[in-house]
Every structure is written in C-alpha cells, then in structure tokens.
N, C-alpha and C positions, 0 to 999 in steps of 0.2 A: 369420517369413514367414507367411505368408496362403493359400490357393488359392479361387479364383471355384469357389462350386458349381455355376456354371452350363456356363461354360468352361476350367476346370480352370487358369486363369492365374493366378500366381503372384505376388503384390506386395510388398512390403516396408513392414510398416504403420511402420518408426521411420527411411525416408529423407528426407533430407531436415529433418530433425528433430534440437533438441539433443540426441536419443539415438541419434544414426545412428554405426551402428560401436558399439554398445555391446555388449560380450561378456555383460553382465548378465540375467538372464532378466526381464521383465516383468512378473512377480509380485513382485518387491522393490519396483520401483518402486508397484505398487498396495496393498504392504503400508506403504510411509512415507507416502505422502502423506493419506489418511485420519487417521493417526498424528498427525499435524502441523495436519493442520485441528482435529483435536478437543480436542490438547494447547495452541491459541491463547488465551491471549498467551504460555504457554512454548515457546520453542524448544527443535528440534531437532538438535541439535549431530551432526558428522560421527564422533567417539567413541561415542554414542549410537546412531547407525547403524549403525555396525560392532559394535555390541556386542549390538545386537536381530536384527541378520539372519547375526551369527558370520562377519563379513568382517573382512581385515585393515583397518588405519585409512586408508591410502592408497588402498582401493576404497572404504571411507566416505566421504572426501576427496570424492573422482571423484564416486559418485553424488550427493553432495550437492549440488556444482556443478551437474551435468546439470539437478538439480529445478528447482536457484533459475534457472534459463533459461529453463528451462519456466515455471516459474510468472510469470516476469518478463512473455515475450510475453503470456500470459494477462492480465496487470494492466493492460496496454497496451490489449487492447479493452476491458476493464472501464472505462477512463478516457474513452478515446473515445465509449463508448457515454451515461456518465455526463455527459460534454461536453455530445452534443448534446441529451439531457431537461434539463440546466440553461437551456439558451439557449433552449429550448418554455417554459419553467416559469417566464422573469423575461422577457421581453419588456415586460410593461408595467409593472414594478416599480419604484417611484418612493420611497423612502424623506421625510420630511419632512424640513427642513432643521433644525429643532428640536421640542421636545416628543418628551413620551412616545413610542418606537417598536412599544408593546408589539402595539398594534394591528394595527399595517402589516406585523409578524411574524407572523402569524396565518397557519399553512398555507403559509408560505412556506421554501423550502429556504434557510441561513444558513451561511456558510461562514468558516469563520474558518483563521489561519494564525500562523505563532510560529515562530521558531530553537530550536535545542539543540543543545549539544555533549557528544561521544561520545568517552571516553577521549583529555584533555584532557595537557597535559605537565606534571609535579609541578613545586612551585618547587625543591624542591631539584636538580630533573636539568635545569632553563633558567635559571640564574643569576640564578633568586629572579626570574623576570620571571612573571607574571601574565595579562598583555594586550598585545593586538601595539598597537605604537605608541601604549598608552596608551588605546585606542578602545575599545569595548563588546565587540567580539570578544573570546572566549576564548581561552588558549594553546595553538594547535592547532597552530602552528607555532616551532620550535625557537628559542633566538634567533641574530641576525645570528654573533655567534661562536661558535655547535655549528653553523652550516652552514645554520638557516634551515629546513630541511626542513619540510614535515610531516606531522605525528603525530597529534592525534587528526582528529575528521573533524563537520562543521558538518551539520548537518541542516537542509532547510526543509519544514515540516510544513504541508501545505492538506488540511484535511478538511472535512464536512460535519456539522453537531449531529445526533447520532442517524445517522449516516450512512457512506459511504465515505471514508479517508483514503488522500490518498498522501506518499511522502518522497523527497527530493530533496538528495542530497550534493552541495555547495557549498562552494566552498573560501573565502568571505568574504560578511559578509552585509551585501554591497554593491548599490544599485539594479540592476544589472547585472543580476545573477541572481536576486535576490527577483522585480520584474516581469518576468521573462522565464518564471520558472517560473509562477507567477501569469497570466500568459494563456496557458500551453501546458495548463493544466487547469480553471480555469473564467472563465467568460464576462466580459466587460467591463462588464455590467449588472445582476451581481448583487448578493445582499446579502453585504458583507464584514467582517468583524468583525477586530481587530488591533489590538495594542500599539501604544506612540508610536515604534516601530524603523521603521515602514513611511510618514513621513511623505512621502517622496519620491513617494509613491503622488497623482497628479493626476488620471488619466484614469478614474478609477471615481467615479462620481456615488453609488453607496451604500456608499458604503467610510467604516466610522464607527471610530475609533480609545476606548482607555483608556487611563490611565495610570496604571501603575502604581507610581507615583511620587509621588501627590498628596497632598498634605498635609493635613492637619485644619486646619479653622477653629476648630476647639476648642480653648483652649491646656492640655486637659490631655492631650492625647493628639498624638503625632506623625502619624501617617499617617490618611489619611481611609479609611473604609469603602469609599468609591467607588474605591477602588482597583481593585477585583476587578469591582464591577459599578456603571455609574453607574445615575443616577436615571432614564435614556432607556431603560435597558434592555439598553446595550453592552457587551459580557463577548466574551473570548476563552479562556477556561475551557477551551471543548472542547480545543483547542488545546491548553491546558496539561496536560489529562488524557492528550491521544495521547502525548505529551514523554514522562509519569511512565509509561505503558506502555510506551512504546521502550526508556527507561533499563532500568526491573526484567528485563524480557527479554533487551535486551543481556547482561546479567552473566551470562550462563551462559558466554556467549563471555568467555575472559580479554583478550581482543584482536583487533581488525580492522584490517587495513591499509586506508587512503582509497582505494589502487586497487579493493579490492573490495567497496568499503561499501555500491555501490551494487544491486549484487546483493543482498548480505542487505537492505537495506533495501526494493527491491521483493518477496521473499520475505515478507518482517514485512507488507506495504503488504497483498499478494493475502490472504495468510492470515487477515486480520481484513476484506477487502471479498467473500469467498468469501461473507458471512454472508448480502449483501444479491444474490446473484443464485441464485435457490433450486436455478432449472435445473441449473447448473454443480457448485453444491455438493451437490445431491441425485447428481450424475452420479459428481463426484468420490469420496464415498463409499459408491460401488456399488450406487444405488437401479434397478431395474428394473421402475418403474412403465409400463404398458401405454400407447402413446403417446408417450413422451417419447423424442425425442431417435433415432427410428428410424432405420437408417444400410441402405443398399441394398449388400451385399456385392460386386454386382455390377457397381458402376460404372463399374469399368476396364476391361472387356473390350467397350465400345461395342454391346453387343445388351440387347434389352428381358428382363429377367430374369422366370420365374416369380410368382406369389404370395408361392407360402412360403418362398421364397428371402431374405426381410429378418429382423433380429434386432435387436435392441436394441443401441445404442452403447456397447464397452466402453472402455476406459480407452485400450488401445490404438488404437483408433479417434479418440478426442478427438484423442491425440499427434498422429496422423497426419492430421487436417483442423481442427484449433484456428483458424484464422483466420477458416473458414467457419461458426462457432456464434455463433448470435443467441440470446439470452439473452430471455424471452418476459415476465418480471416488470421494472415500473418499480423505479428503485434508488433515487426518491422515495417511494415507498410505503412505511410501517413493516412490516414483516416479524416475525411473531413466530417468533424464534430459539433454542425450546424445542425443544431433541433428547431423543425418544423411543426407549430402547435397551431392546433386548430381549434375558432374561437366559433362553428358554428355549433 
C-alpha cells in the first residue's frame, strides 16, 4: 500500500496488475529482475529463485510466472513502439530488383526472420519418425499412433540486425502463421531478409530470400559459399544468431510445455530488447537519475499537490502504470550497451 502526502489516501500500487494479491513483498520482485537483465542471455530458472531469495520452489514457481506477465505486457509496447519508427523509417525504401544491395542498405533498419525448434521428440520415443508427414517441419508432434500430441514447440524468430527481437510459438511453419506474425510486427515496406522457407511471402516488395541449399559451380566442392551470404548482400545470419542464443539459453530449462512456451519466450524476447530502450532499462535497474521518469504521488486524490510532494519512479510505480511509459530513445539508433558497475 501507498498513502498520498498530500491527502493521506491510500492506493494499491500492484491492483490491478499481474501482482495483484501477491503475498510477496516487493523487494524480491526488484531484487530478480535486475538479476535477469544482467545475467542476459542466461536465464533465470524458478530453482534459482527460490534458492537466491530462500523461498520454497513452489513460491519460485509463482514469482516467476508473475515476472514473465510482467515482462510480457512490457514487450508488447516495446513492439508497438518499434512498429511505428519502422513504418517512419522505410516509407520510401525501394530495394532494386537486382545488383549489388549493399548500397540501398546503408542506414537502413534490416530485418530478418527464421524457424527453430525447441525440445523436439527423440526417434526412439515416436517410432523412429523424424518429420511430420515427411515436410521440413521437425518432430514437435508425436506420431498418429502415440496419440499425435505435442511435444516440443516451433519458434518463429523476427528481429532486427543490431537490434530488437521478438519470438513467437507456432504450432506449424505454415503460411498461416509465418505472415500473420510477420505483419503483426513489422511493416509491409520494409527490408526483409529470409531463407527459401518463406516463399509464400508476395506482398512485401523488399523481401529478398537465400538458400541455403545452393550448390557450387565448382565440381570440387558440393555447396556454394553463397549459401550463407549471396553476392547481393542477402544473409539471414541475424536470424540464425537469435536461434543459437535461444537454444544455449533454453538448456538450463530441462523442459517447457508449448502451453507455456509462450511466456518464456516473450521473457527471453523483453530480456535482450531491454538493452535498446535506455529509459526502461536504466529504470529497471534502479537508476535515479534527476529528471527521468518523475511520477506525481499525488495523482489519485484529484487536488493540485505541493512542489516537493514528487519523487522519482520506483519499481513499484512502473508496475502500477506500465502502459502509460513512453520510452524517449529511438530503438533505431545504436545505443552503446557498456554497463558501468561500481565496486565501492
């Protein structure tokens, strides 16, 4: 609870909020989350929790849940905000239809996208089957005689080079849900970089594919160089870098259920997009810089408060008005993400 210095009124800074009703004190919650931004790209396991704040594992559990909600909605305007500077930032971007692109990428934001899958089903426990119906898909699903279920869980990765990523659990990496997620995070006119998985893709005029699959002209060698990067300039690399960090990270977890995959993975998404909005993450890690982020104690009680009646935004405060923070750094600008820690 809270009380106005001005009118003595009494508020509840976590209703309303995935911490509402939480018996927890608010000091855990502002001892992990720092904790977690700094340990990025290792996670933070619910054992781990319970072991650094001497909770049982079932309140590690619990708190852990509570963060990744939190941090989820957070990721949500991170995305939307990112939305709308992508759609300012390619209005007139016109990729060529051939030649060199290296030029036309100059200062230009580049976004690339890629599948992965995440605790796949062994052949020996799906009767040595590999792939659903023989397709590209991995064995995320049991086969038709264990009951079909499934098991591990599809990823669709869209991030930006040098930039913010997000991920998206999908149960098949079918037109369906590639473009749907694909316009629910960036724009129809920007630059897109992709494997030959996404040829279904028509309606994006900068949307340049590789293959990774391409053969050498050479015949002493089977696969061509241009596999990775052609001679244009097109590479989906970033892409495959966000994959090999999702994997090493996953493994701490022995196992995720697809019902909740989606949680950890906007937790992994926010954790690593923290980096590029300085406001939120200087806030998150308890910076108390003059100016930023000032929060009026007195809002809820409808009368004009004093001077010295405002303080800085803590942690509890974010909880309790997170939808209302605008974030004052573009997430197109390179941000140098040198943390300075002081050991007096």
């Amino acid at each position: 609870m809270a009380r106005c210095s001005y009118c003595h009124k009494q508020i509840s800074l976590t209703a309303n909020t995935p911490f509402h009703n939480t018996k927890l004190p608010l000091s855990y919650i502002s001892f992990i989350l720092p904790d977690q931004i700094l340990q990025y790209p290792k996670v933070v396991t619910s054992q781990e929790i319970a072991r650094k704040l001497n909770l049982p594992y079932n309140t590690g559990y619990f708190l852990k849940k509570r963060i990744q909600v939190f941090l989820s909605l957070l990721n949500v305007s991170l995305k939307k905000q990112l939305y709308q500077e992508l759609e300012e930032a390619s209005k007139e971007v016109r990729l060529p239809l051939e030649g060199d692109l290296k030029k036309s990428l100059m200062n230009q934001p580049v976004e690339v996208a890629d599948s992965v899958v995440l605790y796949s089903s062994s052949l020996r426990a799906n009767k040595h089957r590999s792939r659903r119906y023989k397709t590209g898909t991995s064995s995320i699903y049991l086969s038709n005689s264990l009951g079909g279920e499934q098991k591990g869980v599809l990823v669709h990765t869209v991030g930006i080079n040098h930039g913010m990523t997000f991920y998206k659990s999908i149960p098949l990496n079918h037109e369906r849900y590639l473009a749907k997620d694909l316009d629910d995070k960036i724009p129809k006119n920007t630059i897109l970089f992709t494997d030959e998985g996404y040829t279904c893709i028509w309606d994006r005029k900068n949307h340049r594919m590789v293959n990774h699959s391409k053969k050498s002209n050479d015949p002493r060698y089977n696969l061509s160089r241009e596999r990775w990067v052609t001679k244009e300039g097109v590479s989906s690399n970033g892409a495959e870098a966000r994959n090999n960090i999702l994997k090493q990270s996953f493994r701490s977890y022995h196992y995720i259920s697809p019902k909740w995959s989606q949680l950890y993975l906007d937790e992994m998404s926010f954790l690593g997009n923290v980096r590029y909005a300085e406001g939120l993450r200087s806030l998150l890690l308890g910076s108390r810089e003059e100016g930023e982020f000032v929060w009026d104690v007195n809002e809820n009680c409808g009368r004009e408060p004093p001077q010295e009646a405002t303080q800085n935004l803590p942690l509890a405060v974010l909880i309790h008005s997170h939808p209302h923070l605008s974030y004052p750094s573009s997430f197109l600008t390179p941000i140098d993400h040198t943390l300075s820690i002081s050991t007096s």
